[in-house]
PATORSE-220322 format. One record per residue: x, y, z of N, C-alpha, C in turn. Coordinates in steps of 0.05 Angstrom, whole numbers, plus 5000, padded with zeros to 4 digits. Layout:
PATORSE-220322
    nu    nv    nw   cau   cav   caw    cu    cv    cw
     X     Y     Z     X     Y     Z     X     Y     Z
...
//
This chain:
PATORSE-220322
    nu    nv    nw   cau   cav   caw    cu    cv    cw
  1307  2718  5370  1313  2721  5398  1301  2698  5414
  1311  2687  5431  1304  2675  5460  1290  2692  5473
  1259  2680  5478  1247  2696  5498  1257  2681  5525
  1260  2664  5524  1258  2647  5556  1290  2646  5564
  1301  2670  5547  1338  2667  5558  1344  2691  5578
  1359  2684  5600  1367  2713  5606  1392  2722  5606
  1407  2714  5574  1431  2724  5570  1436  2724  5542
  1442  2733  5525  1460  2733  5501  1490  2736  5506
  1493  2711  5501  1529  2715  5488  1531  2721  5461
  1543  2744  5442  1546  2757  5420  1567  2733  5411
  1572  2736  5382  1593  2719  5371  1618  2734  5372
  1619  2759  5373  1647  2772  5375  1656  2767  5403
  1643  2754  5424  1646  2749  5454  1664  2721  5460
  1678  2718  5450  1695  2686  5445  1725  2691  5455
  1733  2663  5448  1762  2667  5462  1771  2642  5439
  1795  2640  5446  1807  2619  5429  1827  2595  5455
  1825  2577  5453  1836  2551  5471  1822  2559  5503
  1844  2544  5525  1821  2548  5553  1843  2560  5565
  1842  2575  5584  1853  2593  5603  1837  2611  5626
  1838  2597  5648  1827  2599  5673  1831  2635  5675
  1853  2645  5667  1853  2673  5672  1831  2689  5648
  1816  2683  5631  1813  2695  5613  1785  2703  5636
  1771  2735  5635  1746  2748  5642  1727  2738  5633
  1713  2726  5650  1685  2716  5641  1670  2751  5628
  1658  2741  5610  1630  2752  5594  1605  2771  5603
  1598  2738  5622  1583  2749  5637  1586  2726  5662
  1567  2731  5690  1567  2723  5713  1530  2717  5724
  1533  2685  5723  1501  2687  5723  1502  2662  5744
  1476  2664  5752  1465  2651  5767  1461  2618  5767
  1461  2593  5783  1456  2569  5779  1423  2577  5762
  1419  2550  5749  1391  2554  5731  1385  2571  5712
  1412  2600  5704  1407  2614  5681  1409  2596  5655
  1389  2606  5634  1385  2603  5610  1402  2613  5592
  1423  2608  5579  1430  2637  5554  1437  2631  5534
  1426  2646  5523  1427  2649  5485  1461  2644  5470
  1475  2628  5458  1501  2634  5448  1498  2637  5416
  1513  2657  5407  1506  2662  5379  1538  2652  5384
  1536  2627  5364  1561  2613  5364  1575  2617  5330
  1606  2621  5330  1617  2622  5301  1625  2594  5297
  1628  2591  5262  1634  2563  5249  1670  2561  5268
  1673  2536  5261  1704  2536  5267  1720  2549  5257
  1720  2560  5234  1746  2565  5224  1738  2604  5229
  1728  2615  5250  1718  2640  5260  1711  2652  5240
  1702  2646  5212  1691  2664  5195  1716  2662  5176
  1735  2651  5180  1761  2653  5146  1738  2636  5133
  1725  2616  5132  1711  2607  5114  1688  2607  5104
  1663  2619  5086  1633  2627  5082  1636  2608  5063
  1602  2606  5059  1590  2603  5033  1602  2604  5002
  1615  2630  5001  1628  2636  4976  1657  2629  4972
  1673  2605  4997  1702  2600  4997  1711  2579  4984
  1730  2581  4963  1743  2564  4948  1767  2540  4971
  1774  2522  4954  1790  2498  4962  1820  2521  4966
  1824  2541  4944  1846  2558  4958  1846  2577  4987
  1823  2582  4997  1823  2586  5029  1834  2567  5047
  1830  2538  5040  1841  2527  5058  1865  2522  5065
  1889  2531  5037  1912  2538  5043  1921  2553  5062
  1906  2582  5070  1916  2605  5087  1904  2601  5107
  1883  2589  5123  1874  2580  5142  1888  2595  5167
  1885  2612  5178  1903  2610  5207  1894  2593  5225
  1909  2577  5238  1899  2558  5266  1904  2560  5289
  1913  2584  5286  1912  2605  5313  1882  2612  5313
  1862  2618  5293  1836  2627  5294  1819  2595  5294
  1826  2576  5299  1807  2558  5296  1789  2546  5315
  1761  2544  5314  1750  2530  5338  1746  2553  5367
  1737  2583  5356  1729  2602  5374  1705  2584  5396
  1708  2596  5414  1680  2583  5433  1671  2616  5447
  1648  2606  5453  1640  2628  5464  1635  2633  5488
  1641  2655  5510  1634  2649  5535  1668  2671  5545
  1676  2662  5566  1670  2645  5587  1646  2652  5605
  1631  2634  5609  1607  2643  5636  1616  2641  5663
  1622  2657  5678  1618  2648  5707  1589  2643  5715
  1599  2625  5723  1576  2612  5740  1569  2609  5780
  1559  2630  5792  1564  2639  5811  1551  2611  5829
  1570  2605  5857  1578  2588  5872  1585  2563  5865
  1590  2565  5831  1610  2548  5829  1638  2541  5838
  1646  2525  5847  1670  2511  5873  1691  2483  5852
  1719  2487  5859  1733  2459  5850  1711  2439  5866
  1712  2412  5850  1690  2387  5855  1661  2393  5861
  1649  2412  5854  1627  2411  5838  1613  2400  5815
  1594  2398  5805  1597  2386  5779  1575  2409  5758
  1588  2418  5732  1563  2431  5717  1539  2419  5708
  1524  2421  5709  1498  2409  5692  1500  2419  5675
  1502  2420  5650  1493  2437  5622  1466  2423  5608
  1446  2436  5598  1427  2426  5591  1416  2445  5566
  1426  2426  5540  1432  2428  5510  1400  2435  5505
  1393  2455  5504  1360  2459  5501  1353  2462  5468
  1371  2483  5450  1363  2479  5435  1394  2491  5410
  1386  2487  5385  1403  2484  5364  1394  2496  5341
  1402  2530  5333  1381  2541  5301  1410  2551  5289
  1415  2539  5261  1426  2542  5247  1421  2572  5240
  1453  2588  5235  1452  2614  5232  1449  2612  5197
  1434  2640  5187  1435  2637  5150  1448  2657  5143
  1450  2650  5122  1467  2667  5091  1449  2657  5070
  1436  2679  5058  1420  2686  5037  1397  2666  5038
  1387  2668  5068  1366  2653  5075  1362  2625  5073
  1386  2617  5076  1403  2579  5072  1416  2579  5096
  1413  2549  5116  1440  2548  5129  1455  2543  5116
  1482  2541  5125  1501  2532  5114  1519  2518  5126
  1551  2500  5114  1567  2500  5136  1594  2492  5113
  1610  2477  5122  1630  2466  5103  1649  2445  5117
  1655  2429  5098  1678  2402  5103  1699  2405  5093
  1722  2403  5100  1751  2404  5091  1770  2378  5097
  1780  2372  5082  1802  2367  5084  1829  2377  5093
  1843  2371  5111  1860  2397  5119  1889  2385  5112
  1915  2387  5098  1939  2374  5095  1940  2370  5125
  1950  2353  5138  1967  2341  5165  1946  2343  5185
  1917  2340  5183  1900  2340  5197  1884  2312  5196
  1866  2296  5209  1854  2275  5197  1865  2241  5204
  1845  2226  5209  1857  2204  5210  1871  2186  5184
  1869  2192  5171  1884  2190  5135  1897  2216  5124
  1918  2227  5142  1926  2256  5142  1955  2239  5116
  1964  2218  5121  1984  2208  5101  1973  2207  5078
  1949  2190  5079  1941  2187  5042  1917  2206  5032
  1920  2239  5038  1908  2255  5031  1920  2284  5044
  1949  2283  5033  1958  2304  5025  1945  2335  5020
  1933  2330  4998  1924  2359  4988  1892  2373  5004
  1895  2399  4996  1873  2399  5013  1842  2396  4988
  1819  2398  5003  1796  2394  4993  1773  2408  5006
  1752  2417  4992  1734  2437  5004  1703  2422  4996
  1684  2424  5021  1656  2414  5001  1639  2441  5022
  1619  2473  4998  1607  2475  5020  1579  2475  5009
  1559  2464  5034  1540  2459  5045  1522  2482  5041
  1499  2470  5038  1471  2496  5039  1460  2479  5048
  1424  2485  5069  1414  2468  5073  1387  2481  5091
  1367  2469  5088  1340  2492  5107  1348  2491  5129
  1354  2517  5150  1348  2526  5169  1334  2511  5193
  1314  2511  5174  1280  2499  5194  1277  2478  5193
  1272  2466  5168  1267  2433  5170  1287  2413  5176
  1310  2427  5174  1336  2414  5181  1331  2376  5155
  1320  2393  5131  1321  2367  5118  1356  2353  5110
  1349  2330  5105  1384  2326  5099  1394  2340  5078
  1420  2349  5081  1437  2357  5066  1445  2353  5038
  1442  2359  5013  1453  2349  4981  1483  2345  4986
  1488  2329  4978  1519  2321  4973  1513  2312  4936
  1528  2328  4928  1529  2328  4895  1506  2319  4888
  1495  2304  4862  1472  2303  4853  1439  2278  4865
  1470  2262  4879  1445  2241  4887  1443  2237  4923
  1470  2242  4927  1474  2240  4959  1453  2259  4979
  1445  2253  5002  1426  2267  5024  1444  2259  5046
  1459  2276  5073  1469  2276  5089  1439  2283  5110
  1435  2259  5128  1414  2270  5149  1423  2296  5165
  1421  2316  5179  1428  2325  5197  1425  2324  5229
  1435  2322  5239  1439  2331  5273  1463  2344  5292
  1436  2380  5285  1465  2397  5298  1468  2391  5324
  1503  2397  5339  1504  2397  5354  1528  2408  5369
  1543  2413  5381  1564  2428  5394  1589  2409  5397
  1604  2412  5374  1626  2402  5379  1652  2398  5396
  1649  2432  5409  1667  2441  5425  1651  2457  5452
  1655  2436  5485  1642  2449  5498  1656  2438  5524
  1658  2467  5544  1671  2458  5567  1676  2476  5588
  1689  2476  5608  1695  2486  5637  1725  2489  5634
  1736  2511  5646  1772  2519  5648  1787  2505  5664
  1801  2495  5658  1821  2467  5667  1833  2497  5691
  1840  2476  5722  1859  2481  5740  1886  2495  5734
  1903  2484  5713  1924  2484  5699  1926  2512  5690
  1944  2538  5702  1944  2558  5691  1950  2561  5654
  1941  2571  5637  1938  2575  5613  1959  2585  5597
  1954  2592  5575  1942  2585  5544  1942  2548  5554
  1915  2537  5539  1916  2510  5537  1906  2511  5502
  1925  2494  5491  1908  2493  5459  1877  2481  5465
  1855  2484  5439  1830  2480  5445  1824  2452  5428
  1850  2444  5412  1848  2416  5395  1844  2398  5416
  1861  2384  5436  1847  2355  5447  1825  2358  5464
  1815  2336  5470  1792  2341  5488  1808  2345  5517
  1792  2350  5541  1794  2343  5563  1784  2333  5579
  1790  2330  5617  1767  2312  5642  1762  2334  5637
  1748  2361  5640  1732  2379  5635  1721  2399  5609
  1729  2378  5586  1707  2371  5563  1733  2391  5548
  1717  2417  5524  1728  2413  5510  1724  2404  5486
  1751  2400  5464  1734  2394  5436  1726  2358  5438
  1709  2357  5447  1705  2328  5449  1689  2313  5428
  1673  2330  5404  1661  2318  5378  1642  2301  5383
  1636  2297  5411  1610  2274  5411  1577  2289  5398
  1576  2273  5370  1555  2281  5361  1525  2276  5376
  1523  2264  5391  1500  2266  5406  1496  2285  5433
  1516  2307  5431  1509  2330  5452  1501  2346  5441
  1464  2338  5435  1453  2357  5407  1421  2364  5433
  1413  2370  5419  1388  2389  5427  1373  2353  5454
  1372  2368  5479  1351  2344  5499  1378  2337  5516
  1404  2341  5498  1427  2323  5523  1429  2335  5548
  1437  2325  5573  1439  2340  5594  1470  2328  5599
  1497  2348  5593  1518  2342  5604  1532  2352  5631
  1543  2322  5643  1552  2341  5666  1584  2338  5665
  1596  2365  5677  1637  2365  5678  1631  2373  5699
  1660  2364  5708  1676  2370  5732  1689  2404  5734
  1678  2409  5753  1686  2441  5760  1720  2435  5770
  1735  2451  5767  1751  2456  5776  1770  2491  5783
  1751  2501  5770  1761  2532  5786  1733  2545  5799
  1738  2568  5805  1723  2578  5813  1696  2589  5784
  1678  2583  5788  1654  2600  5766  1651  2588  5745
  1667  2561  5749  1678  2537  5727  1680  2548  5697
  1667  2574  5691  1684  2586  5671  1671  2571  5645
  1650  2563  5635  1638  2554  5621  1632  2569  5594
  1644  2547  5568  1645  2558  5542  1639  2543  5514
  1629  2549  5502  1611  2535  5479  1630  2542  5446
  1621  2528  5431  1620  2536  5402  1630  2508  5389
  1636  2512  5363  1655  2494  5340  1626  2472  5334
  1603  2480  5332  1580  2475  5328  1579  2468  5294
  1571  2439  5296  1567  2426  5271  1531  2419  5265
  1526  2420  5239  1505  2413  5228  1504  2378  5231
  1519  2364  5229  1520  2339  5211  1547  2319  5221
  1559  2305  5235  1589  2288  5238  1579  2261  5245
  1593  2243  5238  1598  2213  5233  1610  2213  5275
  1603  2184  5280  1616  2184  5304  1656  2174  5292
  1667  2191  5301  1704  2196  5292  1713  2219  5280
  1690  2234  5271  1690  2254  5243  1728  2249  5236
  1726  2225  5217  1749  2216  5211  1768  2229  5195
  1765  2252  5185  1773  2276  5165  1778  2289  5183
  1765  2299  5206  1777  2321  5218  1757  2345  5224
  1745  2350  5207  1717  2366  5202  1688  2349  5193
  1673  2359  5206  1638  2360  5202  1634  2376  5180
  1602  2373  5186  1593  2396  5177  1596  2428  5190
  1614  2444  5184  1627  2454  5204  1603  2488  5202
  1590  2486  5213  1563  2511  5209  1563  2521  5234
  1548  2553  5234  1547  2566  5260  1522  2566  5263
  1514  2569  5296  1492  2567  5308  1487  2584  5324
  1463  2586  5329  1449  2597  5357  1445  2581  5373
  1456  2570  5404  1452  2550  5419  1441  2567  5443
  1421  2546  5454  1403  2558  5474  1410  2531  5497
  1426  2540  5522  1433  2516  5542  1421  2540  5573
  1418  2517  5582  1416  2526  5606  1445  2508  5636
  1456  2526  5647  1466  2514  5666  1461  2517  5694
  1474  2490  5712  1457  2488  5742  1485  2476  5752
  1487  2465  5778  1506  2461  5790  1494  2434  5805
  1514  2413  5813  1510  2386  5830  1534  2392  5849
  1522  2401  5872  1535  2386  5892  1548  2372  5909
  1565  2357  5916  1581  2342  5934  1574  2307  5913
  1574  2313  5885  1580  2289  5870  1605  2287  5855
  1624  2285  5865  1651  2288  5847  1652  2276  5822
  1665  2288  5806  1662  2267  5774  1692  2275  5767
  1703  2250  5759  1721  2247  5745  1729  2261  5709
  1706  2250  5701  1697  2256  5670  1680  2261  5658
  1677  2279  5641  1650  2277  5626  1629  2254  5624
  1605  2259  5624  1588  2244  5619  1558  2261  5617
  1545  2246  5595  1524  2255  5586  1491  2238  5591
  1467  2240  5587  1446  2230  5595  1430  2248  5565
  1420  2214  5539  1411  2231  5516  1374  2224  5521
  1360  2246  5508  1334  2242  5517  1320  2219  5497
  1338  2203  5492  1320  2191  5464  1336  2169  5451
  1332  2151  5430  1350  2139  5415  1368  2156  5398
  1392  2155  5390  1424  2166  5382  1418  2169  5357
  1410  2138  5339  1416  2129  5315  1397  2127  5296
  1370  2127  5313  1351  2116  5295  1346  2144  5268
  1357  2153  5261  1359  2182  5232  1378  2173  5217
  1389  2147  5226  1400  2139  5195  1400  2107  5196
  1381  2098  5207  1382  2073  5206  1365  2062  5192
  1348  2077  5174  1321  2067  5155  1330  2051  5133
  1357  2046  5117  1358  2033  5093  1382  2009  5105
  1393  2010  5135  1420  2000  5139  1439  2015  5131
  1465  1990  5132  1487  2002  5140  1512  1992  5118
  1524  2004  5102  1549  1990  5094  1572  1982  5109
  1582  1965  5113  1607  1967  5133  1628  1948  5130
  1656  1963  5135  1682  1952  5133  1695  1954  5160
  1716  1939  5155  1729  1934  5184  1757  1934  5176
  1773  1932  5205  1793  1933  5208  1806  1911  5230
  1818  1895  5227  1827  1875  5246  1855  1874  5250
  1866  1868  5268  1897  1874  5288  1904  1880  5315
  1923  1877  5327  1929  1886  5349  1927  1919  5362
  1923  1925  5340  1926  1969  5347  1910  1973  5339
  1884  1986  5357  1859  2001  5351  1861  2020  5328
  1878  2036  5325  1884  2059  5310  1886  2062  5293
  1907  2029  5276  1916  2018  5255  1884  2010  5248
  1868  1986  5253  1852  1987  5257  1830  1996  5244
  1827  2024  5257  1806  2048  5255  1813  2055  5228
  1843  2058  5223  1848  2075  5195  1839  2045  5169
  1845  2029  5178  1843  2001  5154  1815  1997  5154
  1798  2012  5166  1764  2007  5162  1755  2025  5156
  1769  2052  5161  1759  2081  5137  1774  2079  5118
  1786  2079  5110  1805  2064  5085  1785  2054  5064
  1783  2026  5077  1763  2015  5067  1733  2015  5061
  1730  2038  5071  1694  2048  5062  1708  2064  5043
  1730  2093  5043  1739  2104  5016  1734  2089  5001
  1748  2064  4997  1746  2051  4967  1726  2041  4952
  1708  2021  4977  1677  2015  4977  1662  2047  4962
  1658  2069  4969  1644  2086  4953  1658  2100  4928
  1686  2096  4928  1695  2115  4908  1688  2080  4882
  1690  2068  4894  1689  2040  4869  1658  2040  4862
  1629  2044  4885  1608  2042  4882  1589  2069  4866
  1603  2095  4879  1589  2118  4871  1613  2130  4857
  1629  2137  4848  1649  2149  4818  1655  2175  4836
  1652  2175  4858  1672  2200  4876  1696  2190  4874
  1708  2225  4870  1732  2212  4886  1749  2203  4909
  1764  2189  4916  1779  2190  4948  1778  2209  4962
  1780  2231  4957  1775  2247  4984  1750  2266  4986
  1739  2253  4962  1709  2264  4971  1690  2239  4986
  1701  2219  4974  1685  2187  4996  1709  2199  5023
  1721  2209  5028  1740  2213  5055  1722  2232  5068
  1717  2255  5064  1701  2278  5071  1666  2272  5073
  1659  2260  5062  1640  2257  5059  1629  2233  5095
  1646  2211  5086  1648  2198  5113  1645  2207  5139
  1663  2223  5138  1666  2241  5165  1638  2249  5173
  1622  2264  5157  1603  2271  5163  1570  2256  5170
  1579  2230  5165  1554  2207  5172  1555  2186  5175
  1587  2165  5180  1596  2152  5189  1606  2143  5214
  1605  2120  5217  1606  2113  5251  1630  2096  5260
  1650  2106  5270  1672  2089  5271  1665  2067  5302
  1664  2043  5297  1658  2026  5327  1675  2012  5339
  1687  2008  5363  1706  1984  5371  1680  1951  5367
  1678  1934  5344  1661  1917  5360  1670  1902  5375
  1698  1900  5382  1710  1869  5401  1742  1873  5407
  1743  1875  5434  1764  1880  5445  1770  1863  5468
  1775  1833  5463  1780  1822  5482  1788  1796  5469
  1788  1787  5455  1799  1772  5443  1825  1770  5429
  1844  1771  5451  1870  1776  5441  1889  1756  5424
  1907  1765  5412  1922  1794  5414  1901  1811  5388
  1885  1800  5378  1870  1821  5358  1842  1829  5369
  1842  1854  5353  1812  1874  5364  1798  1884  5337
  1769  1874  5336  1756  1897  5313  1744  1923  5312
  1757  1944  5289  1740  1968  5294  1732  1961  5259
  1694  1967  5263  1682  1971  5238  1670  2002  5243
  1668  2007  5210  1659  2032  5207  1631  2026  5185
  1614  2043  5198  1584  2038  5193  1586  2057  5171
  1565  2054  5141  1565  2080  5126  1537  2075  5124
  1518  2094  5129  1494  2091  5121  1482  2092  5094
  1465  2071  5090  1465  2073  5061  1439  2090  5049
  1423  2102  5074  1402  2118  5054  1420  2147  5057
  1440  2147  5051  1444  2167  5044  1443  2174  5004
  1450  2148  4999  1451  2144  4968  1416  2133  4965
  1402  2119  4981  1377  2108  4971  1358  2123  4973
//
């Protein structure tokens, strides 16, 4: 339990995509604290004990629950939320966190050249949050953090919960982890604020599609700004981003051309091959594996008509 919370959101307390009409939860005050017992993405179709054949039946009507909605009282359209990411405890199963990576058919930024689906799941301490085993020699660092987080779009509803939005959403930025203070743009009344799809572990792109996809207990507190209009998300991190995998360097491939995208995919591409040729994985386990500790970067975008995106792979993950 949260002593210093004055709310519990339960995990059966969730919703699925954003919709301004859905009943807030609960109704709390600027500066409340509250506890979210958040579910993995795939709302529990997937545990500890799930084979590569679960990922076949998947419903994606159930995917990416969040939890909430909070009203947030004198919240106003053009306000702004403060959210302030306090803290991050991996939920257990048989006294292990846990979480899992998939491969999903027609999901992914290499959704063409990986067809079938693929499963990796994860165990890992709770407490020390030491890095992760990936098969016999691999260590994945960890840093949990909230993959999916945001405020109810203007736009009367069902809104799917897949793209991001100006008022957040599945936005995957792995550094909205424990110290961040994010602020969105209010746009309804009580701005309707909602959490979950909470990962252990993701690469900046999670280029597969999935993290380390684990549930959590998230402890945030929210507050309200005043007559500062914001267009977009934006965050303020208490610390350096990178320095948890920067101790041995970096392997890295690129991608060069006129289309970022093209690009992006010809430089994860090319780390696949780089580890399935270096470490005897296979392709869509160097695919999956990436996602979860790899860094997709624009380095140069102005030098036309071509642009580089390299992808960083850290190499103490193998050292």
């Amino acid at each position: 339990m949260c002593q210093a919370c004055d709310y519990t959101i339960h995990g059966a307390q969730h919703h699925f995509g954003w919709d301004n009409a859905i009943p807030p939860t609960e109704t709390v005050a600027p500066g409340a604290t509250i506890l979210f017992h958040c579910r993995d993405s795939s709302a529990g179709q997937l545990g500890p004990a799930s084979t590569v054949a679960d990922i076949e039946t998947l419903d994606f009507g159930q995917i990416n629950p969040v939890s909430g909605p909070i009203y947030v009282d004198g919240a106003r359209p053009g306000d702004v939320l403060k959210i302030t990411l306090e803290s991050f405890k991996p939920r257990v199963e048989d006294g292990k966190g846990w979480g899992w990576t998939a491969n999903i058919p027609g999901f992914g930024l290499l959704a063409d050249q990986f067809p079938d689906p693929a499963l990796n799941i994860w165990t890992y301490d709770a407490d020390s949050l030491a890095p992760a085993l990936w098969g016999s020699t691999g260590r994945v660092p960890l840093k949990p953090f909230a993959g999916t987080i945001g405020v109810a779009p203007a736009e009367p509803g069902p809104h799917s919960i897949v793209p991001p939005r100006r008022v957040g959403g599945n936005l995957d930025i792995r550094d909205l982890a424990a110290g961040t203070v994010l602020y969105l743009p209010v746009e309804v009344d009580g701005a309707l604020f909602s959490v979950g799809d909470t990962h252990a572990a993701q690469g900046d792109g999670e280029v597969c599609g999935t993290a380390i996809e684990s549930p959590m207990d998230v402890v945030i507190t929210l507050d309200l700004v005043k007559d500062q209009p914001l267009k977009m998300p934006r965050f303020t991190t208490p610390g350096p981003v990178t320095r948890h995998l920067d101790t041995k360097g970096y392997e890295v491939t690129t991608g060069v051309g006129p289309d970022l995208m093209s690009g992006a995919r010809d430089a994860v591409a090319g780390m696949v091959d780089l580890l399935t040729a270096e470490h005897g994985m296979s392709a869509v386990e160097a695919y999956m594996l990436v996602s979860t500790c790899g860094d997709l970067r624009i380095s140069e975008i102005v030098d036309m008509p071509n642009w580089v995106v390299s992808f960083y792979f850290p190499r103490s993950v193998f050292e």
